[in-house]
C-alpha positions as CSV (number, residue, x, y, z in Angstrom):
1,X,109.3,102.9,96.6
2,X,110.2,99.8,97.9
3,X,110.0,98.8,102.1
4,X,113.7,98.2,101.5
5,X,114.4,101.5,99.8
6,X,112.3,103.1,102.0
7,X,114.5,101.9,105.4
8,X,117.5,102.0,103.7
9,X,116.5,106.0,103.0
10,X,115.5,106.6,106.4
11,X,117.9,105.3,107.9
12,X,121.0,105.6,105.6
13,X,121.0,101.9,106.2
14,X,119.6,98.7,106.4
15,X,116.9,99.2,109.6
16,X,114.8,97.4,111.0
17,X,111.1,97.8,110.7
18,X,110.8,98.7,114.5
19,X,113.1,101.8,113.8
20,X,111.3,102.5,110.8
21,X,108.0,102.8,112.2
22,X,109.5,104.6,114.7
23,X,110.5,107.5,112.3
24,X,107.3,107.2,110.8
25,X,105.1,107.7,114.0
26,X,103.2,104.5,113.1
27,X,103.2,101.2,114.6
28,X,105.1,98.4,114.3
29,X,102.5,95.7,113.3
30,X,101.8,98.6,110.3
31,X,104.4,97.5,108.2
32,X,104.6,94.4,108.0
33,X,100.9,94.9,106.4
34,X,102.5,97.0,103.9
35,X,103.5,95.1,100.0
36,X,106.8,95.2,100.2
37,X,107.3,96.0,96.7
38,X,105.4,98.9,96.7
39,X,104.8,101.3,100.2
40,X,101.5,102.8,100.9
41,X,101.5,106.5,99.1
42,X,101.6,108.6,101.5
43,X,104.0,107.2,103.6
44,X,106.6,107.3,100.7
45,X,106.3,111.4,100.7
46,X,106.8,110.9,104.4
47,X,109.7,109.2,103.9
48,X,111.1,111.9,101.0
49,X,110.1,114.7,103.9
50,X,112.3,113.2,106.3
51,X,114.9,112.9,104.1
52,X,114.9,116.4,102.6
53,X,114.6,117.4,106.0
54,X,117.9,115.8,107.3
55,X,119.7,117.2,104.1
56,X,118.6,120.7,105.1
57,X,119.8,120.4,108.1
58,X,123.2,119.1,107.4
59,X,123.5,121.2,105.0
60,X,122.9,124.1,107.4
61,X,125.5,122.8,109.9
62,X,128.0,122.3,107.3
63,X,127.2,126.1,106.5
64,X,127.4,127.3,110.1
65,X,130.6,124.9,110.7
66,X,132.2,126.8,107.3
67,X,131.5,130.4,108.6
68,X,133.4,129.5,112.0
Protein backbone atom coordinates (compact mmCIF):
# COMPACT_ATOMS: atom_id res chain seq x y z
CA UNK A 1 0.00 0.00 0.00
CA UNK A 2 0.99 3.17 -1.03
CA UNK A 3 1.25 6.61 1.62
CA UNK A 4 -1.32 7.98 -0.88
CA UNK A 5 -3.56 4.95 -0.81
CA UNK A 6 -3.19 4.66 2.53
CA UNK A 7 -4.57 8.54 3.35
CA UNK A 8 -6.86 8.43 0.74
CA UNK A 9 -8.34 5.04 2.62
CA UNK A 10 -8.35 6.60 5.88
CA UNK A 11 -9.64 9.36 5.22
CA UNK A 12 -11.98 8.72 2.16
CA UNK A 13 -9.89 11.46 0.75
CA UNK A 14 -6.85 13.15 0.08
CA UNK A 15 -5.43 13.97 3.87
CA UNK A 16 -2.83 15.29 5.10
CA UNK A 17 -0.15 13.42 6.80
CA UNK A 18 -0.94 15.32 10.16
CA UNK A 19 -4.52 13.82 10.06
CA UNK A 20 -3.08 10.60 9.13
CA UNK A 21 -0.82 10.18 11.90
CA UNK A 22 -3.46 11.28 13.81
CA UNK A 23 -5.62 8.23 13.05
CA UNK A 24 -2.79 6.17 13.34
CA UNK A 25 -1.71 7.23 16.96
CA UNK A 26 1.86 7.92 15.68
CA UNK A 27 3.58 11.07 15.15
CA UNK A 28 3.79 13.30 12.57
CA UNK A 29 7.61 13.32 11.87
CA UNK A 30 6.82 9.25 11.42
CA UNK A 31 5.63 9.52 8.13
CA UNK A 32 7.40 11.37 6.32
CA UNK A 33 10.23 8.55 7.28
CA UNK A 34 7.98 6.13 5.68
CA UNK A 35 8.81 5.08 1.48
CA UNK A 36 6.08 6.37 0.03
CA UNK A 37 5.66 3.71 -2.34
CA UNK A 38 5.43 1.12 -0.01
CA UNK A 39 4.04 1.75 4.04
CA UNK A 40 5.65 0.12 6.87
CA UNK A 41 3.72 -3.52 7.36
CA UNK A 42 2.03 -3.19 10.04
CA UNK A 43 0.78 0.07 9.78
CA UNK A 44 -1.05 -1.05 6.40
CA UNK A 45 -3.22 -3.68 8.61
CA UNK A 46 -3.80 -0.64 10.77
CA UNK A 47 -5.05 1.09 8.14
CA UNK A 48 -7.35 -2.03 6.76
CA UNK A 49 -8.57 -2.25 10.65
CA UNK A 50 -9.78 1.16 10.65
CA UNK A 51 -11.36 0.83 7.59
CA UNK A 52 -13.27 -2.35 8.22
CA UNK A 53 -14.07 -0.82 11.38
CA UNK A 54 -15.87 2.25 9.93
CA UNK A 55 -17.71 -0.04 7.39
CA UNK A 56 -19.08 -2.05 10.37
CA UNK A 57 -20.23 0.65 11.82
CA UNK A 58 -22.04 2.30 9.00
CA UNK A 59 -23.22 -0.64 8.15
CA UNK A 60 -24.81 -1.02 11.60
CA UNK A 61 -26.37 2.50 11.50
CA UNK A 62 -27.81 1.94 8.17
CA UNK A 63 -29.30 -1.27 9.82
CA UNK A 64 -30.66 0.46 12.94
CA UNK A 65 -31.82 3.57 10.63
CA UNK A 66 -33.77 0.67 8.28
CA UNK A 67 -35.49 -0.96 11.40
CA UNK A 68 -36.94 2.63 12.49
Amino acid sequence: MTLDEAMQLVMGMKCSQKQLAYELGCTQSAIPQWDAKKIPWARELQVKDIVARRKESARKKAKKEAVK
